[in-house]
Each structure stands twice: as structure tokens, then as C-alpha cells.
N, CA, C and O atoms as a Tripos MOL2 file, in Angstrom:
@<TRIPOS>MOLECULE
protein
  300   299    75     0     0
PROTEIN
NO_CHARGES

@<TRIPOS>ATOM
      1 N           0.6550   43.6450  -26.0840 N.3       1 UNK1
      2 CA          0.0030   42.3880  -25.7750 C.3       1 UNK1
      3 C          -0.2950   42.3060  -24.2900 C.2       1 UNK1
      4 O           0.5680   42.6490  -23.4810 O.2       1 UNK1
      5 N          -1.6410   41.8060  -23.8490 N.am      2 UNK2
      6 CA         -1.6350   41.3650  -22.5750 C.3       2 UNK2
      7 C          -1.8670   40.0790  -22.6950 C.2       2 UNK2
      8 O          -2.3170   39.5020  -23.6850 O.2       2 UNK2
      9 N          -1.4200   39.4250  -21.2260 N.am      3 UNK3
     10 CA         -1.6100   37.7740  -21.1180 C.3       3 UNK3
     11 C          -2.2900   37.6890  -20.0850 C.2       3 UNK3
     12 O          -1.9840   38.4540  -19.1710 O.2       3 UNK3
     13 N          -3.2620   36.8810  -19.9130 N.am      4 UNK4
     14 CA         -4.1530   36.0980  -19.0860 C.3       4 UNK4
     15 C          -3.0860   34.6760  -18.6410 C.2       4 UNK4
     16 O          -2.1480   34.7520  -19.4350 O.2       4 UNK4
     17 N          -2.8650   33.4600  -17.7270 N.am      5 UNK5
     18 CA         -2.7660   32.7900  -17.3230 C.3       5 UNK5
     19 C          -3.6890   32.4380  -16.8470 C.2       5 UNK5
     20 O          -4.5290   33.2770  -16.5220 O.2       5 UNK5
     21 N          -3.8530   31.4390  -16.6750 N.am      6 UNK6
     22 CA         -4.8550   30.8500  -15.8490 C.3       6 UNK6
     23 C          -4.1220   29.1610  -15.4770 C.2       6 UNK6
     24 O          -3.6100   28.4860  -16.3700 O.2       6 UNK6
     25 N          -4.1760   28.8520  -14.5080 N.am      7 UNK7
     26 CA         -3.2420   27.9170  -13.5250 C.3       7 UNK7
     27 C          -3.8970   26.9960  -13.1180 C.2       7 UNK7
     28 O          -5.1060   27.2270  -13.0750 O.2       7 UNK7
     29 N          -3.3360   25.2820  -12.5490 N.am      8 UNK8
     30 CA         -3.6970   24.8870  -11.6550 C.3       8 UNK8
     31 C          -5.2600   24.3640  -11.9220 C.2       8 UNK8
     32 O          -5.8550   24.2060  -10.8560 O.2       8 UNK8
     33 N          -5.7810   24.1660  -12.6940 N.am      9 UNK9
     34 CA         -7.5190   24.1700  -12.7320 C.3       9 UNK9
     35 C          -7.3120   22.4630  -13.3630 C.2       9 UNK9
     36 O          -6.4410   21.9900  -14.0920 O.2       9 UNK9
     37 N          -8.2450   21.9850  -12.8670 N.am     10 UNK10
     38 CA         -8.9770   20.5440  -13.3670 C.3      10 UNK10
     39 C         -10.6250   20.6600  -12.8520 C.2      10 UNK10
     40 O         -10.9110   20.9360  -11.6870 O.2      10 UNK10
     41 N         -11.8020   20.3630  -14.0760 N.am     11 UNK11
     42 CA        -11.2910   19.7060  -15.2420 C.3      11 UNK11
     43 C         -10.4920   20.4020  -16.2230 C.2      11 UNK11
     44 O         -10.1720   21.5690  -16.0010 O.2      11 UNK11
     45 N         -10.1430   19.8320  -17.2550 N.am     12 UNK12
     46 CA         -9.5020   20.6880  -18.5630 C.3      12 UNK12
     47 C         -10.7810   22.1360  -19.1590 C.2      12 UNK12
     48 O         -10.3200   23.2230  -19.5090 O.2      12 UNK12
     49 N         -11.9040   21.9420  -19.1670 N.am     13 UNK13
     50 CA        -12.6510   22.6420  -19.7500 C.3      13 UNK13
     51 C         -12.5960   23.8440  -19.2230 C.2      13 UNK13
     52 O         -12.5880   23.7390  -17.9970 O.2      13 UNK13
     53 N         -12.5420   25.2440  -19.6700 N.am     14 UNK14
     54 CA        -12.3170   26.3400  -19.0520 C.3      14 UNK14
     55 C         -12.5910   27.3390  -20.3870 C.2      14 UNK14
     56 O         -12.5960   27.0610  -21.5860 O.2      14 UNK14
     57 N         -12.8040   28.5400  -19.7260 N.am     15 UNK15
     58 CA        -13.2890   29.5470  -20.6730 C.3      15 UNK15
     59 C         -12.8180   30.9950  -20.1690 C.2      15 UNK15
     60 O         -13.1780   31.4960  -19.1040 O.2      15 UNK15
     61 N         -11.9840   31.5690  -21.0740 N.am     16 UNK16
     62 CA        -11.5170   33.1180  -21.0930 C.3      16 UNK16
     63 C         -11.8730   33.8010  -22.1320 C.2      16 UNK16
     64 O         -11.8670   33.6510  -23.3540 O.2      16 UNK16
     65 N         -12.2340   34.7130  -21.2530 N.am     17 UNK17
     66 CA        -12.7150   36.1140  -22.2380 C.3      17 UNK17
     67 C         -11.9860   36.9110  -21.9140 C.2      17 UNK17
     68 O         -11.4430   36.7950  -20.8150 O.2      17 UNK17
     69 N         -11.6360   38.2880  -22.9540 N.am     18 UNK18
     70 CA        -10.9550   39.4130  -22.9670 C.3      18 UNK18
     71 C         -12.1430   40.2900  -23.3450 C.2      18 UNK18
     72 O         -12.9260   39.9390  -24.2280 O.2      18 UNK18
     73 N         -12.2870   41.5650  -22.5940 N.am     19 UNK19
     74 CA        -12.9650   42.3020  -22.5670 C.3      19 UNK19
     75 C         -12.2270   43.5970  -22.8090 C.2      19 UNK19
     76 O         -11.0810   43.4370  -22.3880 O.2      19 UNK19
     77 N         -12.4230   45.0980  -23.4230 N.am     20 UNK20
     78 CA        -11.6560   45.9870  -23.7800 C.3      20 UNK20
     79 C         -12.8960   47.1360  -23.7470 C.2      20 UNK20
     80 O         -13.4760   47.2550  -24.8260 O.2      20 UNK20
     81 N         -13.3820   48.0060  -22.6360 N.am     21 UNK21
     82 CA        -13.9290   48.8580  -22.4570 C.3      21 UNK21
     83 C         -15.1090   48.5540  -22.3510 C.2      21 UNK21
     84 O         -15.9780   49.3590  -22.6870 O.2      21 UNK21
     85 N         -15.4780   47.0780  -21.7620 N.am     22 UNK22
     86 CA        -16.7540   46.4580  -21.3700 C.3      22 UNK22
     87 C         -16.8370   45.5290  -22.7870 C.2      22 UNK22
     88 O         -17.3110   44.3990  -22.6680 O.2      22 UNK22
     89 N         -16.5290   45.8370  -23.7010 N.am     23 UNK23
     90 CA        -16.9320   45.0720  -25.0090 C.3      23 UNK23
     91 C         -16.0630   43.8350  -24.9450 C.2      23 UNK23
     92 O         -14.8410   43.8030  -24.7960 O.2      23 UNK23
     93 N         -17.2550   42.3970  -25.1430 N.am     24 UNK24
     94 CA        -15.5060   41.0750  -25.5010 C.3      24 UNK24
     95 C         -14.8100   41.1620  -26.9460 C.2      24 UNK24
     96 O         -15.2880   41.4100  -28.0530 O.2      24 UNK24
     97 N         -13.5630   40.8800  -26.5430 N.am     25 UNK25
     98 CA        -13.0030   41.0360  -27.4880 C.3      25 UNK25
     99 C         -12.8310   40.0640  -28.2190 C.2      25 UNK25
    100 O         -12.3590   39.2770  -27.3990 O.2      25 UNK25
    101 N         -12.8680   39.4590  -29.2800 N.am     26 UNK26
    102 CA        -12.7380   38.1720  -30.4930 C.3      26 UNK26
    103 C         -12.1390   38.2830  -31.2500 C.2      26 UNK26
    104 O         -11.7740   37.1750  -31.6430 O.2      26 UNK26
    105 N         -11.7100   39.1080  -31.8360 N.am     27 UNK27
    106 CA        -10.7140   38.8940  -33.3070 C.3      27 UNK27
    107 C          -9.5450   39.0360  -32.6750 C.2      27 UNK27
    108 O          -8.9400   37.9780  -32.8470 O.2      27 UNK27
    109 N          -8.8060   39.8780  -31.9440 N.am     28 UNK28
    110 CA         -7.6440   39.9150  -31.2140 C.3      28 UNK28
    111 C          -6.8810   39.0040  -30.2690 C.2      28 UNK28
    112 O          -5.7770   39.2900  -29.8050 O.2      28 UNK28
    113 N          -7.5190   37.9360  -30.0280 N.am     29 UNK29
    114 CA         -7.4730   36.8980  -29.2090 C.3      29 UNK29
    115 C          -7.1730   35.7930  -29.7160 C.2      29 UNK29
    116 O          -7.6890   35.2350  -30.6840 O.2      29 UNK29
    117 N          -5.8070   35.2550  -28.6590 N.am     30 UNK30
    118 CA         -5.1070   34.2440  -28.9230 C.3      30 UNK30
    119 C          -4.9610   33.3450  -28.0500 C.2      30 UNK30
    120 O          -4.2690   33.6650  -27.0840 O.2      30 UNK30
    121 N          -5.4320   32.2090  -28.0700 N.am     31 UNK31
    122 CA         -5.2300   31.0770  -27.1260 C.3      31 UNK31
    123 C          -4.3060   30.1500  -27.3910 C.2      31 UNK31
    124 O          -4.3500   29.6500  -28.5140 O.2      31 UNK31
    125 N          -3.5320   29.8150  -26.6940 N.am     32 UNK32
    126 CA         -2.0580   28.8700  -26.8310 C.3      32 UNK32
    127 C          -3.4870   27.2280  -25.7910 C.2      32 UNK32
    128 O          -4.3320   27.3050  -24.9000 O.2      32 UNK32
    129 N          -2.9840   26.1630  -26.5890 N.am     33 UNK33
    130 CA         -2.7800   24.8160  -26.2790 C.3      33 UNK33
    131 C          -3.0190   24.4050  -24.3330 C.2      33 UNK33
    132 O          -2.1040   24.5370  -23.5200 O.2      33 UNK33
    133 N          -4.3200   23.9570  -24.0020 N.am     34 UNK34
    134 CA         -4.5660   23.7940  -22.6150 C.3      34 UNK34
    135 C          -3.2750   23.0270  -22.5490 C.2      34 UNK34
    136 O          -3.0080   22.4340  -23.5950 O.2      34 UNK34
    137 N          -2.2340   22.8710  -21.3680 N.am     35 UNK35
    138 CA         -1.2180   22.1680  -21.1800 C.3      35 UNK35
    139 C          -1.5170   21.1280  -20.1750 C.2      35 UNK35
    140 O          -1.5670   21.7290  -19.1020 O.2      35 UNK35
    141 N          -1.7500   19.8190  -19.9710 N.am     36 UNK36
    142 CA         -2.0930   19.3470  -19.1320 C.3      36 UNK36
    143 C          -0.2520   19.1070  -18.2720 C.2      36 UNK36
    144 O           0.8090   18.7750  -18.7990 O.2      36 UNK36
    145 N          -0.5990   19.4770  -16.7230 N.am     37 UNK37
    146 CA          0.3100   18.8770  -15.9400 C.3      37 UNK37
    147 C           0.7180   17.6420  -15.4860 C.2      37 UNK37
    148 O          -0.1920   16.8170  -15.5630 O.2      37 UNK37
    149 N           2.1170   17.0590  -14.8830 N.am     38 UNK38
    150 CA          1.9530   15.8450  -14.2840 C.3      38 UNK38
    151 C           1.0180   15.1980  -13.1840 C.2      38 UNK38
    152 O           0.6100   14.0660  -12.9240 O.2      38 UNK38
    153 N           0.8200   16.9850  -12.4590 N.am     39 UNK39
    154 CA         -0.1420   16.2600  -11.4660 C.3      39 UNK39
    155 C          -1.7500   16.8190  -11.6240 C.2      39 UNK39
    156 O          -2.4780   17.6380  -11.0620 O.2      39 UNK39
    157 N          -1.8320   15.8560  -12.7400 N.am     40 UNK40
    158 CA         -3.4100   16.1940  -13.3570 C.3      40 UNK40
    159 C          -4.0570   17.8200  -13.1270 C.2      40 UNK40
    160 O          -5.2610   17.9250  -12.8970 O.2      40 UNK40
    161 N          -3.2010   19.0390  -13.2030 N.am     41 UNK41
    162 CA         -3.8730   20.1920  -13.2100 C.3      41 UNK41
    163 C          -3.1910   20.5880  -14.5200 C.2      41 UNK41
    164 O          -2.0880   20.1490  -14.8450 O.2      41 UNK41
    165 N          -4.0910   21.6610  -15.4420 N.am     42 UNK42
    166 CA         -4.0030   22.4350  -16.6290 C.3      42 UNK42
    167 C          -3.6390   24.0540  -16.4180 C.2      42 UNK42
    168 O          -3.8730   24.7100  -15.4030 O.2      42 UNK42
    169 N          -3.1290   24.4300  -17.4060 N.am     43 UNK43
    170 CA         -2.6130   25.7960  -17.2960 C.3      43 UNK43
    171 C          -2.8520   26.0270  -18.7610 C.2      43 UNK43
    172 O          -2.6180   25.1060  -19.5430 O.2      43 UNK43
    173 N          -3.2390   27.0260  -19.1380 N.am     44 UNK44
    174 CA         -3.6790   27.6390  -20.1210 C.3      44 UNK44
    175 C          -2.8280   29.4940  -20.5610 C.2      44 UNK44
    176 O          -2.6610   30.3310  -19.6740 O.2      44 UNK44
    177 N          -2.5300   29.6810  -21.6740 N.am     45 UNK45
    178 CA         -2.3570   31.5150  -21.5970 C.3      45 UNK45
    179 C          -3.1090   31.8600  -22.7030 C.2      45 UNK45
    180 O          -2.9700   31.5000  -23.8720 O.2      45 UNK45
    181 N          -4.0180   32.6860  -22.1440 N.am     46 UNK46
    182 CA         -4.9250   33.6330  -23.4490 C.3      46 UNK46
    183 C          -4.0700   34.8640  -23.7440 C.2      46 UNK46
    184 O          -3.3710   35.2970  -22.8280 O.2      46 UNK46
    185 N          -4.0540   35.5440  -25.0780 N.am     47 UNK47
    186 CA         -3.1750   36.5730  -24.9800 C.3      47 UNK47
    187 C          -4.1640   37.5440  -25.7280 C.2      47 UNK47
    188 O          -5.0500   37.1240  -26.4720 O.2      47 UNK47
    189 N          -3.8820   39.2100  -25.4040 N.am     48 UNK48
    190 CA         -5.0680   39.7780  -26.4090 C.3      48 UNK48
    191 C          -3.9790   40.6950  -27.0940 C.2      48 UNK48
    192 O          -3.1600   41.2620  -26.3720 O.2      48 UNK48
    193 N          -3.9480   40.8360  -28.2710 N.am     49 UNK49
    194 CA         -3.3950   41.7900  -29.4300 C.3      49 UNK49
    195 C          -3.8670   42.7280  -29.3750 C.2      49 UNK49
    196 O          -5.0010   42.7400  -29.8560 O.2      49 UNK49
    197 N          -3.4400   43.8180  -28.8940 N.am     50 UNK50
    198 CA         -4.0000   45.3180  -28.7850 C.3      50 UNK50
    199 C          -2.8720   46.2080  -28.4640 C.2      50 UNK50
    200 O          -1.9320   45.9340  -27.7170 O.2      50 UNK50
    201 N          -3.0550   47.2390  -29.0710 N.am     51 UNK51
    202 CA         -2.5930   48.6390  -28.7080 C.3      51 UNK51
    203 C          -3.1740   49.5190  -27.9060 C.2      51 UNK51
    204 O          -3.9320   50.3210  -28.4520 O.2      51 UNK51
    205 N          -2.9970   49.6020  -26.5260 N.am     52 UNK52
    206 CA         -4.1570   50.0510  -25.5810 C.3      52 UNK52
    207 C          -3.9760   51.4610  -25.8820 C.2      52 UNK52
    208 O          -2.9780   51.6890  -26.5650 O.2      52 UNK52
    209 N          -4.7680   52.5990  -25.5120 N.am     53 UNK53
    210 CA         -4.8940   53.7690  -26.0080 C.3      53 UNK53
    211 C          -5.1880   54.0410  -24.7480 C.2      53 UNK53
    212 O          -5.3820   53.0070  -24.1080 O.2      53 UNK53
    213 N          -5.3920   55.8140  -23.6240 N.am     54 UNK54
    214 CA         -5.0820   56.4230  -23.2910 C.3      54 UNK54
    215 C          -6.5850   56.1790  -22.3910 C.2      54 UNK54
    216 O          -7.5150   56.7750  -22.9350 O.2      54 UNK54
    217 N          -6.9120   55.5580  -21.3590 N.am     55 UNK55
    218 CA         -8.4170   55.4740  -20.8820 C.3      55 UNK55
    219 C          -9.3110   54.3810  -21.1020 C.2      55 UNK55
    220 O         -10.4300   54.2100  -20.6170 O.2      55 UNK55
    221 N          -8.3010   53.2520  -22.3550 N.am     56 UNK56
    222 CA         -8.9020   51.9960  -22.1590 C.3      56 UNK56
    223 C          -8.4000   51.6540  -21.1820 C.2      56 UNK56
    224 O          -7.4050   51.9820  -20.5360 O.2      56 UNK56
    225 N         -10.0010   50.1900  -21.0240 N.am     57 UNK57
    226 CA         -9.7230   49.2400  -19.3160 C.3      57 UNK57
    227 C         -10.1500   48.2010  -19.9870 C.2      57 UNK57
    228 O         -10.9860   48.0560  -20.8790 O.2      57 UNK57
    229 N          -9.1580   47.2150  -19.1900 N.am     58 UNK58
    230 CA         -9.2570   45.5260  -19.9610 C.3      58 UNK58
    231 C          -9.2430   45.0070  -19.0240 C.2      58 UNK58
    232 O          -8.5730   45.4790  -18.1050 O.2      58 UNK58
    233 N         -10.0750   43.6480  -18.8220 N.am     59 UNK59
    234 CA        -10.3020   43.0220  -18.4430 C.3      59 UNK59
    235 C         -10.4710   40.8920  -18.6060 C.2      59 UNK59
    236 O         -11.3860   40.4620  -19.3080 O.2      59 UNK59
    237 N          -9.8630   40.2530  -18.1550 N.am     60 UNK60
    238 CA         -9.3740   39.1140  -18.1570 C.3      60 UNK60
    239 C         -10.4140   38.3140  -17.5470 C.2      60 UNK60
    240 O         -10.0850   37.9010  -16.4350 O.2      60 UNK60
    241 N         -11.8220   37.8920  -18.0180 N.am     61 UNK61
    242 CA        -12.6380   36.9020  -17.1290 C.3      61 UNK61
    243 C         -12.1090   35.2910  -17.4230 C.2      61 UNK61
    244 O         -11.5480   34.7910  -18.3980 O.2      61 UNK61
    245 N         -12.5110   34.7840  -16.2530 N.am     62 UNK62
    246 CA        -12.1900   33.1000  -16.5650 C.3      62 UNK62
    247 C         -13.6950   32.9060  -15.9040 C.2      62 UNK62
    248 O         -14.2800   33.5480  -15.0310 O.2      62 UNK62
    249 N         -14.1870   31.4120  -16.9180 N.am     63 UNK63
    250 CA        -14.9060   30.6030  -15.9550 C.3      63 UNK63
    251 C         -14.5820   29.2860  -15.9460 C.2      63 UNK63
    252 O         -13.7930   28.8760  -16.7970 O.2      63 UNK63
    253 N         -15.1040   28.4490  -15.0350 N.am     64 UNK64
    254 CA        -14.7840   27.4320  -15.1300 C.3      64 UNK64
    255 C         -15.7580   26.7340  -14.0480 C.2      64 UNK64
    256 O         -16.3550   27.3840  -13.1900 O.2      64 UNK64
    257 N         -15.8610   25.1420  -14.2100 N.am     65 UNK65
    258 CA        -16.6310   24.6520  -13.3440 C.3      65 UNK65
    259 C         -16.5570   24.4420  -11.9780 C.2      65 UNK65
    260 O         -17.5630   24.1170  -11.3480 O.2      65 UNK65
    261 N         -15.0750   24.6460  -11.2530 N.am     66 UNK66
    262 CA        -14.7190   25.0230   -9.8680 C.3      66 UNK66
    263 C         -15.0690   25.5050   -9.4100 C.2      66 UNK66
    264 O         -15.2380   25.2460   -8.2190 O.2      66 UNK66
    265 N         -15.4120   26.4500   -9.8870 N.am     67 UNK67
    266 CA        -15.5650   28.1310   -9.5100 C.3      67 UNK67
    267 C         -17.2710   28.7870   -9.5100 C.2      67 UNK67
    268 O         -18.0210   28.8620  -10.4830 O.2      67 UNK67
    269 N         -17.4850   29.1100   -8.4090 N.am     68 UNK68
    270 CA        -19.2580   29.4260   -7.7390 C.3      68 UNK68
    271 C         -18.8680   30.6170   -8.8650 C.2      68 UNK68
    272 O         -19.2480   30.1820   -9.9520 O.2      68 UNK68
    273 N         -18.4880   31.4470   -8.9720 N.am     69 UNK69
    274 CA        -18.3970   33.0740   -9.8650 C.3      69 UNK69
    275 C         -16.9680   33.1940  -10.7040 C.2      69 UNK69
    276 O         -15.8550   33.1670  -10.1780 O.2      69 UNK69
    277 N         -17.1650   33.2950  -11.7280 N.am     70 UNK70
    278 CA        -15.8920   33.8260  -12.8300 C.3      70 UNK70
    279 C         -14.7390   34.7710  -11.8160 C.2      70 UNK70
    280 O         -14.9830   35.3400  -10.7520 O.2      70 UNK70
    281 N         -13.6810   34.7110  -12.4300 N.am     71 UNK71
    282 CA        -12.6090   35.6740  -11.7790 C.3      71 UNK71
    283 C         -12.4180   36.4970  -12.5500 C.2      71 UNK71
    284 O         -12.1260   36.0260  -13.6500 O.2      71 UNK71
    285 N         -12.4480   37.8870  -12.4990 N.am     72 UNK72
    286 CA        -12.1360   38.8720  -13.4290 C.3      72 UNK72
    287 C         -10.7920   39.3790  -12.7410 C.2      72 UNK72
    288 O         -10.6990   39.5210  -11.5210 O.2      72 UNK72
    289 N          -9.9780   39.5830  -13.4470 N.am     73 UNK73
    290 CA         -8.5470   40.2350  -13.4020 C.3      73 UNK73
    291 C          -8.6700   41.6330  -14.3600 C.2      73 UNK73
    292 O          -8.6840   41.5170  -15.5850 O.2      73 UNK73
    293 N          -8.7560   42.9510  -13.7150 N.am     74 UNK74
    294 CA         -8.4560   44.1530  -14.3490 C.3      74 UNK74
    295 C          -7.2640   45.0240  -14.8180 C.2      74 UNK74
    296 O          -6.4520   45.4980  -14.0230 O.2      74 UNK74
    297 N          -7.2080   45.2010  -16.1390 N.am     75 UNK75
    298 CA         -5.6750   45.9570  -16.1940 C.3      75 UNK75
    299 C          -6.4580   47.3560  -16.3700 C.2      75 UNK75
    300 O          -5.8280   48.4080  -16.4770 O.2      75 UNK75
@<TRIPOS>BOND
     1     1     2 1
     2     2     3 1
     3     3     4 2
     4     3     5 am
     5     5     6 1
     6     6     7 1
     7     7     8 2
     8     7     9 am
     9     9    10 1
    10    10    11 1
    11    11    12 2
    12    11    13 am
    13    13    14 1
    14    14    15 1
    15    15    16 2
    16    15    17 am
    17    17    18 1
    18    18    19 1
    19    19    20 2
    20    19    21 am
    21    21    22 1
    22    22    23 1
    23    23    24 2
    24    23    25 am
    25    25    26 1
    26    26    27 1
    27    27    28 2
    28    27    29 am
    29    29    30 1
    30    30    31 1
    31    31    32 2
    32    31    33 am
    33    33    34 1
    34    34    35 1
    35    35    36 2
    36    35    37 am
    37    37    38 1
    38    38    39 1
    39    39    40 2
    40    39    41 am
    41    41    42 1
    42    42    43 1
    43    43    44 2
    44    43    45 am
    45    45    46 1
    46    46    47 1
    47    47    48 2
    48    47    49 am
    49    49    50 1
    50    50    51 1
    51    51    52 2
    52    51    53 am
    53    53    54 1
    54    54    55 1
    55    55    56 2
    56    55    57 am
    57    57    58 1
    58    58    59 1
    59    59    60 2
    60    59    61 am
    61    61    62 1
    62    62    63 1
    63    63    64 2
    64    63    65 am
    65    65    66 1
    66    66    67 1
    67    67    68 2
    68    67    69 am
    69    69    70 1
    70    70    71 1
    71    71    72 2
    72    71    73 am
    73    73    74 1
    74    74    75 1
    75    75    76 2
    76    75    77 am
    77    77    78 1
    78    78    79 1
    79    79    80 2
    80    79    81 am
    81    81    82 1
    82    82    83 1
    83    83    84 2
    84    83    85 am
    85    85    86 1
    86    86    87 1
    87    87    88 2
    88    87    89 am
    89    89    90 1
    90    90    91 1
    91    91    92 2
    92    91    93 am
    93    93    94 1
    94    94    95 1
    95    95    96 2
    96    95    97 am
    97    97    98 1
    98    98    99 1
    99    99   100 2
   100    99   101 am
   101   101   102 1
   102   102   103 1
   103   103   104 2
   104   103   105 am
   105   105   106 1
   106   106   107 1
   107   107   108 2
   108   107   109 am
   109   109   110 1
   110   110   111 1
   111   111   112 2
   112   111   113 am
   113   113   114 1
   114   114   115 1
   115   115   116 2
   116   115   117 am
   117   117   118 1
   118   118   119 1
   119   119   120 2
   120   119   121 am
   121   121   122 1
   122   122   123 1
   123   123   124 2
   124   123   125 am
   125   125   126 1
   126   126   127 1
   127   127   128 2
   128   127   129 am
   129   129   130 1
   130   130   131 1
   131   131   132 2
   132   131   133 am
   133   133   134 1
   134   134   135 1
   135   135   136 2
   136   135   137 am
   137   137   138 1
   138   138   139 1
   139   139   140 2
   140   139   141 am
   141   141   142 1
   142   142   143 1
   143   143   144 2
   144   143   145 am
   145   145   146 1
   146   146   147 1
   147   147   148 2
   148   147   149 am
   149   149   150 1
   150   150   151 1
   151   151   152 2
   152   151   153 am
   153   153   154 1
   154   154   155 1
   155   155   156 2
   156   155   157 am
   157   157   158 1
   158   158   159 1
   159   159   160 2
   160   159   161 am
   161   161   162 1
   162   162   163 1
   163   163   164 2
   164   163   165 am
   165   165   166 1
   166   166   167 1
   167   167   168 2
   168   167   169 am
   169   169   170 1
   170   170   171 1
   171   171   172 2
   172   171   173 am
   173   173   174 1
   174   174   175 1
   175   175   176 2
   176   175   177 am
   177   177   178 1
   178   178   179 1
   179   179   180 2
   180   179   181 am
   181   181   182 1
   182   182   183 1
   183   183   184 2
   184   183   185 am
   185   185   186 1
   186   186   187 1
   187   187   188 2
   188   187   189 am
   189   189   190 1
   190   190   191 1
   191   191   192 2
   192   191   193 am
   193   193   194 1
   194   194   195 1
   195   195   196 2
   196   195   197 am
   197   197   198 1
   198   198   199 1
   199   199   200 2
   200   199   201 am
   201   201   202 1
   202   202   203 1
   203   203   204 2
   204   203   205 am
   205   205   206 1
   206   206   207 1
   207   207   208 2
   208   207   209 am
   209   209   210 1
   210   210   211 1
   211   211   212 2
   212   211   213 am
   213   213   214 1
   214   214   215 1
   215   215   216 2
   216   215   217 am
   217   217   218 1
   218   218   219 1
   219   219   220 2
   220   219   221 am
   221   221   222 1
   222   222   223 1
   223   223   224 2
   224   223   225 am
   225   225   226 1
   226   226   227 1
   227   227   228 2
   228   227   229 am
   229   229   230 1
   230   230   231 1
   231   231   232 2
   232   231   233 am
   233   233   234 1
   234   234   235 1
   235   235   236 2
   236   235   237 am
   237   237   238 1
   238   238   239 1
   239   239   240 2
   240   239   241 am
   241   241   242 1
   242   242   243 1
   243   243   244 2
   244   243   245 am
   245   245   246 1
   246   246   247 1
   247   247   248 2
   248   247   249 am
   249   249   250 1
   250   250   251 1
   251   251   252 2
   252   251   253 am
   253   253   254 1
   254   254   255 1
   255   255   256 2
   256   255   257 am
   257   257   258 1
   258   258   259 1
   259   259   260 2
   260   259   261 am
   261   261   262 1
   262   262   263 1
   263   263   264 2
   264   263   265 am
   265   265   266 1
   266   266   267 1
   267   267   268 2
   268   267   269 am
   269   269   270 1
   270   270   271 1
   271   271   272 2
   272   271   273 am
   273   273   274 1
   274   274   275 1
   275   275   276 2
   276   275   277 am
   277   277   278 1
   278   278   279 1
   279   279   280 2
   280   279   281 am
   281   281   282 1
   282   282   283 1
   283   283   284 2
   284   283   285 am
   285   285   286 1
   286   286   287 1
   287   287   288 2
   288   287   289 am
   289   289   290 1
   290   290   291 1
   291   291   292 2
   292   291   293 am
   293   293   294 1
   294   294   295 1
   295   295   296 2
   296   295   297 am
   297   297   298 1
   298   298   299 1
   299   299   300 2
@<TRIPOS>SUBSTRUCTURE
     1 UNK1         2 RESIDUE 1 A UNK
     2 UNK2         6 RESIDUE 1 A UNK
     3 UNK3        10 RESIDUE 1 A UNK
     4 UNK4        14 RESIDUE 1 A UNK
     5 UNK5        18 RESIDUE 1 A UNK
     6 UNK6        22 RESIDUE 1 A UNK
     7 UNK7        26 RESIDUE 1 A UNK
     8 UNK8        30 RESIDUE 1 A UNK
     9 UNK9        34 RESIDUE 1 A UNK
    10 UNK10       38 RESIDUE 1 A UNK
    11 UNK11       42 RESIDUE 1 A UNK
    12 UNK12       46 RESIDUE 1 A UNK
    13 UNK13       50 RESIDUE 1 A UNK
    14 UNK14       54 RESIDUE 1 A UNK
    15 UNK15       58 RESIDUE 1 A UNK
    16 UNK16       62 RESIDUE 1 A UNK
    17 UNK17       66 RESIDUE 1 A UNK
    18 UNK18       70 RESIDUE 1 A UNK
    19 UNK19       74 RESIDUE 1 A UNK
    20 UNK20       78 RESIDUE 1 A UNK
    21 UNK21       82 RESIDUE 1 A UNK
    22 UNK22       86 RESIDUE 1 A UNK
    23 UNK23       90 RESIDUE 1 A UNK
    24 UNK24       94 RESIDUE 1 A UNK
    25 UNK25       98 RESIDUE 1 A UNK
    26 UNK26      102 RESIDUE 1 A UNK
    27 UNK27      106 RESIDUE 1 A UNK
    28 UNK28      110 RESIDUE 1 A UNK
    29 UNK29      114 RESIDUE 1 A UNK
    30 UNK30      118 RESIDUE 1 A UNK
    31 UNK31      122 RESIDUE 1 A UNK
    32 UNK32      126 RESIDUE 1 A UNK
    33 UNK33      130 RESIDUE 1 A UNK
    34 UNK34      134 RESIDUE 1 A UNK
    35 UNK35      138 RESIDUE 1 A UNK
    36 UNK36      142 RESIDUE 1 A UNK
    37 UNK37      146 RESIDUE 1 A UNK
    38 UNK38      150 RESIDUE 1 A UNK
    39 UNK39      154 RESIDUE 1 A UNK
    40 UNK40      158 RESIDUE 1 A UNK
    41 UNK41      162 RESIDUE 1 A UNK
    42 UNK42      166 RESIDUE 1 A UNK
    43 UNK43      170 RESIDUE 1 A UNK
    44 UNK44      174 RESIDUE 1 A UNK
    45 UNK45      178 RESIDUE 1 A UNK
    46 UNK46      182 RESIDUE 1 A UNK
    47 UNK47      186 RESIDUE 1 A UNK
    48 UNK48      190 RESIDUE 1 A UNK
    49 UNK49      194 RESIDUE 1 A UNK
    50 UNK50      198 RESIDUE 1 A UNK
    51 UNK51      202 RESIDUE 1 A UNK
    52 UNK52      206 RESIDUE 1 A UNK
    53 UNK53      210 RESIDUE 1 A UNK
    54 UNK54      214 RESIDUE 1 A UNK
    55 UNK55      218 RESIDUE 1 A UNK
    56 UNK56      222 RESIDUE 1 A UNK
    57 UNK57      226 RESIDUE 1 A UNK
    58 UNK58      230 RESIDUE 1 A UNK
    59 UNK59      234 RESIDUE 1 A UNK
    60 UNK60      238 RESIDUE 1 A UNK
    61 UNK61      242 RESIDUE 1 A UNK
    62 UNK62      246 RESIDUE 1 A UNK
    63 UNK63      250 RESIDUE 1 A UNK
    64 UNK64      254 RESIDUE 1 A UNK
    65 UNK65      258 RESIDUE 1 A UNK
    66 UNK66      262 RESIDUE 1 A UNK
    67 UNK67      266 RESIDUE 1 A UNK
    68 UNK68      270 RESIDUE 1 A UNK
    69 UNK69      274 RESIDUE 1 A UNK
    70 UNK70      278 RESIDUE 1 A UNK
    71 UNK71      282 RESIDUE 1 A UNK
    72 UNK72      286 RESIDUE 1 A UNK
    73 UNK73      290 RESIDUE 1 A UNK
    74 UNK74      294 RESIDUE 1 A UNK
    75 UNK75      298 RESIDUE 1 A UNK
């Protein structure tokens, strides 16, 4: 399993993708419950179900409306 986090963000609306050798990934993907904080920021964990194999590369995009460009996080 890998996990994405994503922290700290208001508004609530936000969007993660899992990517697995450039391709997004969808059936493997698990999103747990936006958590809203006391001090009005959200935290979110996407998780992706995979058995990585020997030369895959994954990748963790977020977007969100804060944000001028998505953040990609590479494993």
C-alpha cells in the first residue's frame, strides 16, 4: 500500500490522483473521509492498493484551489 496525505488545506474540496507508470490509477484507490479540523483546515489520506513490481514509478498528484499548480509527490 502507498498513502498520500494531504494536510492543512481549506476549502474542503480537493482532488487526488494516483498514477502508476504515468497511467491514473482507479480501481485500486481508496479514499478515507475529508476530516475537517478545529481550526477550520482538512486533512484527507488517499491510499493506492498495489503490489509494486520491479521499475514501477508512482506518483501522488493533488489539486486543489490554493494551489497555482498540482503537487506531485514521486515514489
Amino acid at each position: 500500500r502507498l498513502f498520500c496525505a494531504v494536510m492543512d488545506f481549506y476549502p474542503t474540496e480537493v482532488e487526488v490522483k494516483w498514477f502508476r507508470n504515468r497511467q491514473e490509477e482507479t480501481e485500486s484507490v481508496v479514499s478515507m473521509e475529508v476530516l475537517q479540523k478545529g481550526d477550520w483546515t482538512c486533512q484527507e489520506l488517499v491510499l493506492l492498493e498495489s503490489s509494486p513490481q520491479h521499475g514501477d514509478t508512482y506518483l501522488c498528484q493533488v489539486e486543489h484551489s490554493s494551489l497555482q499548480h498540482p503537487i506531485r509527490q514521486h515514489w
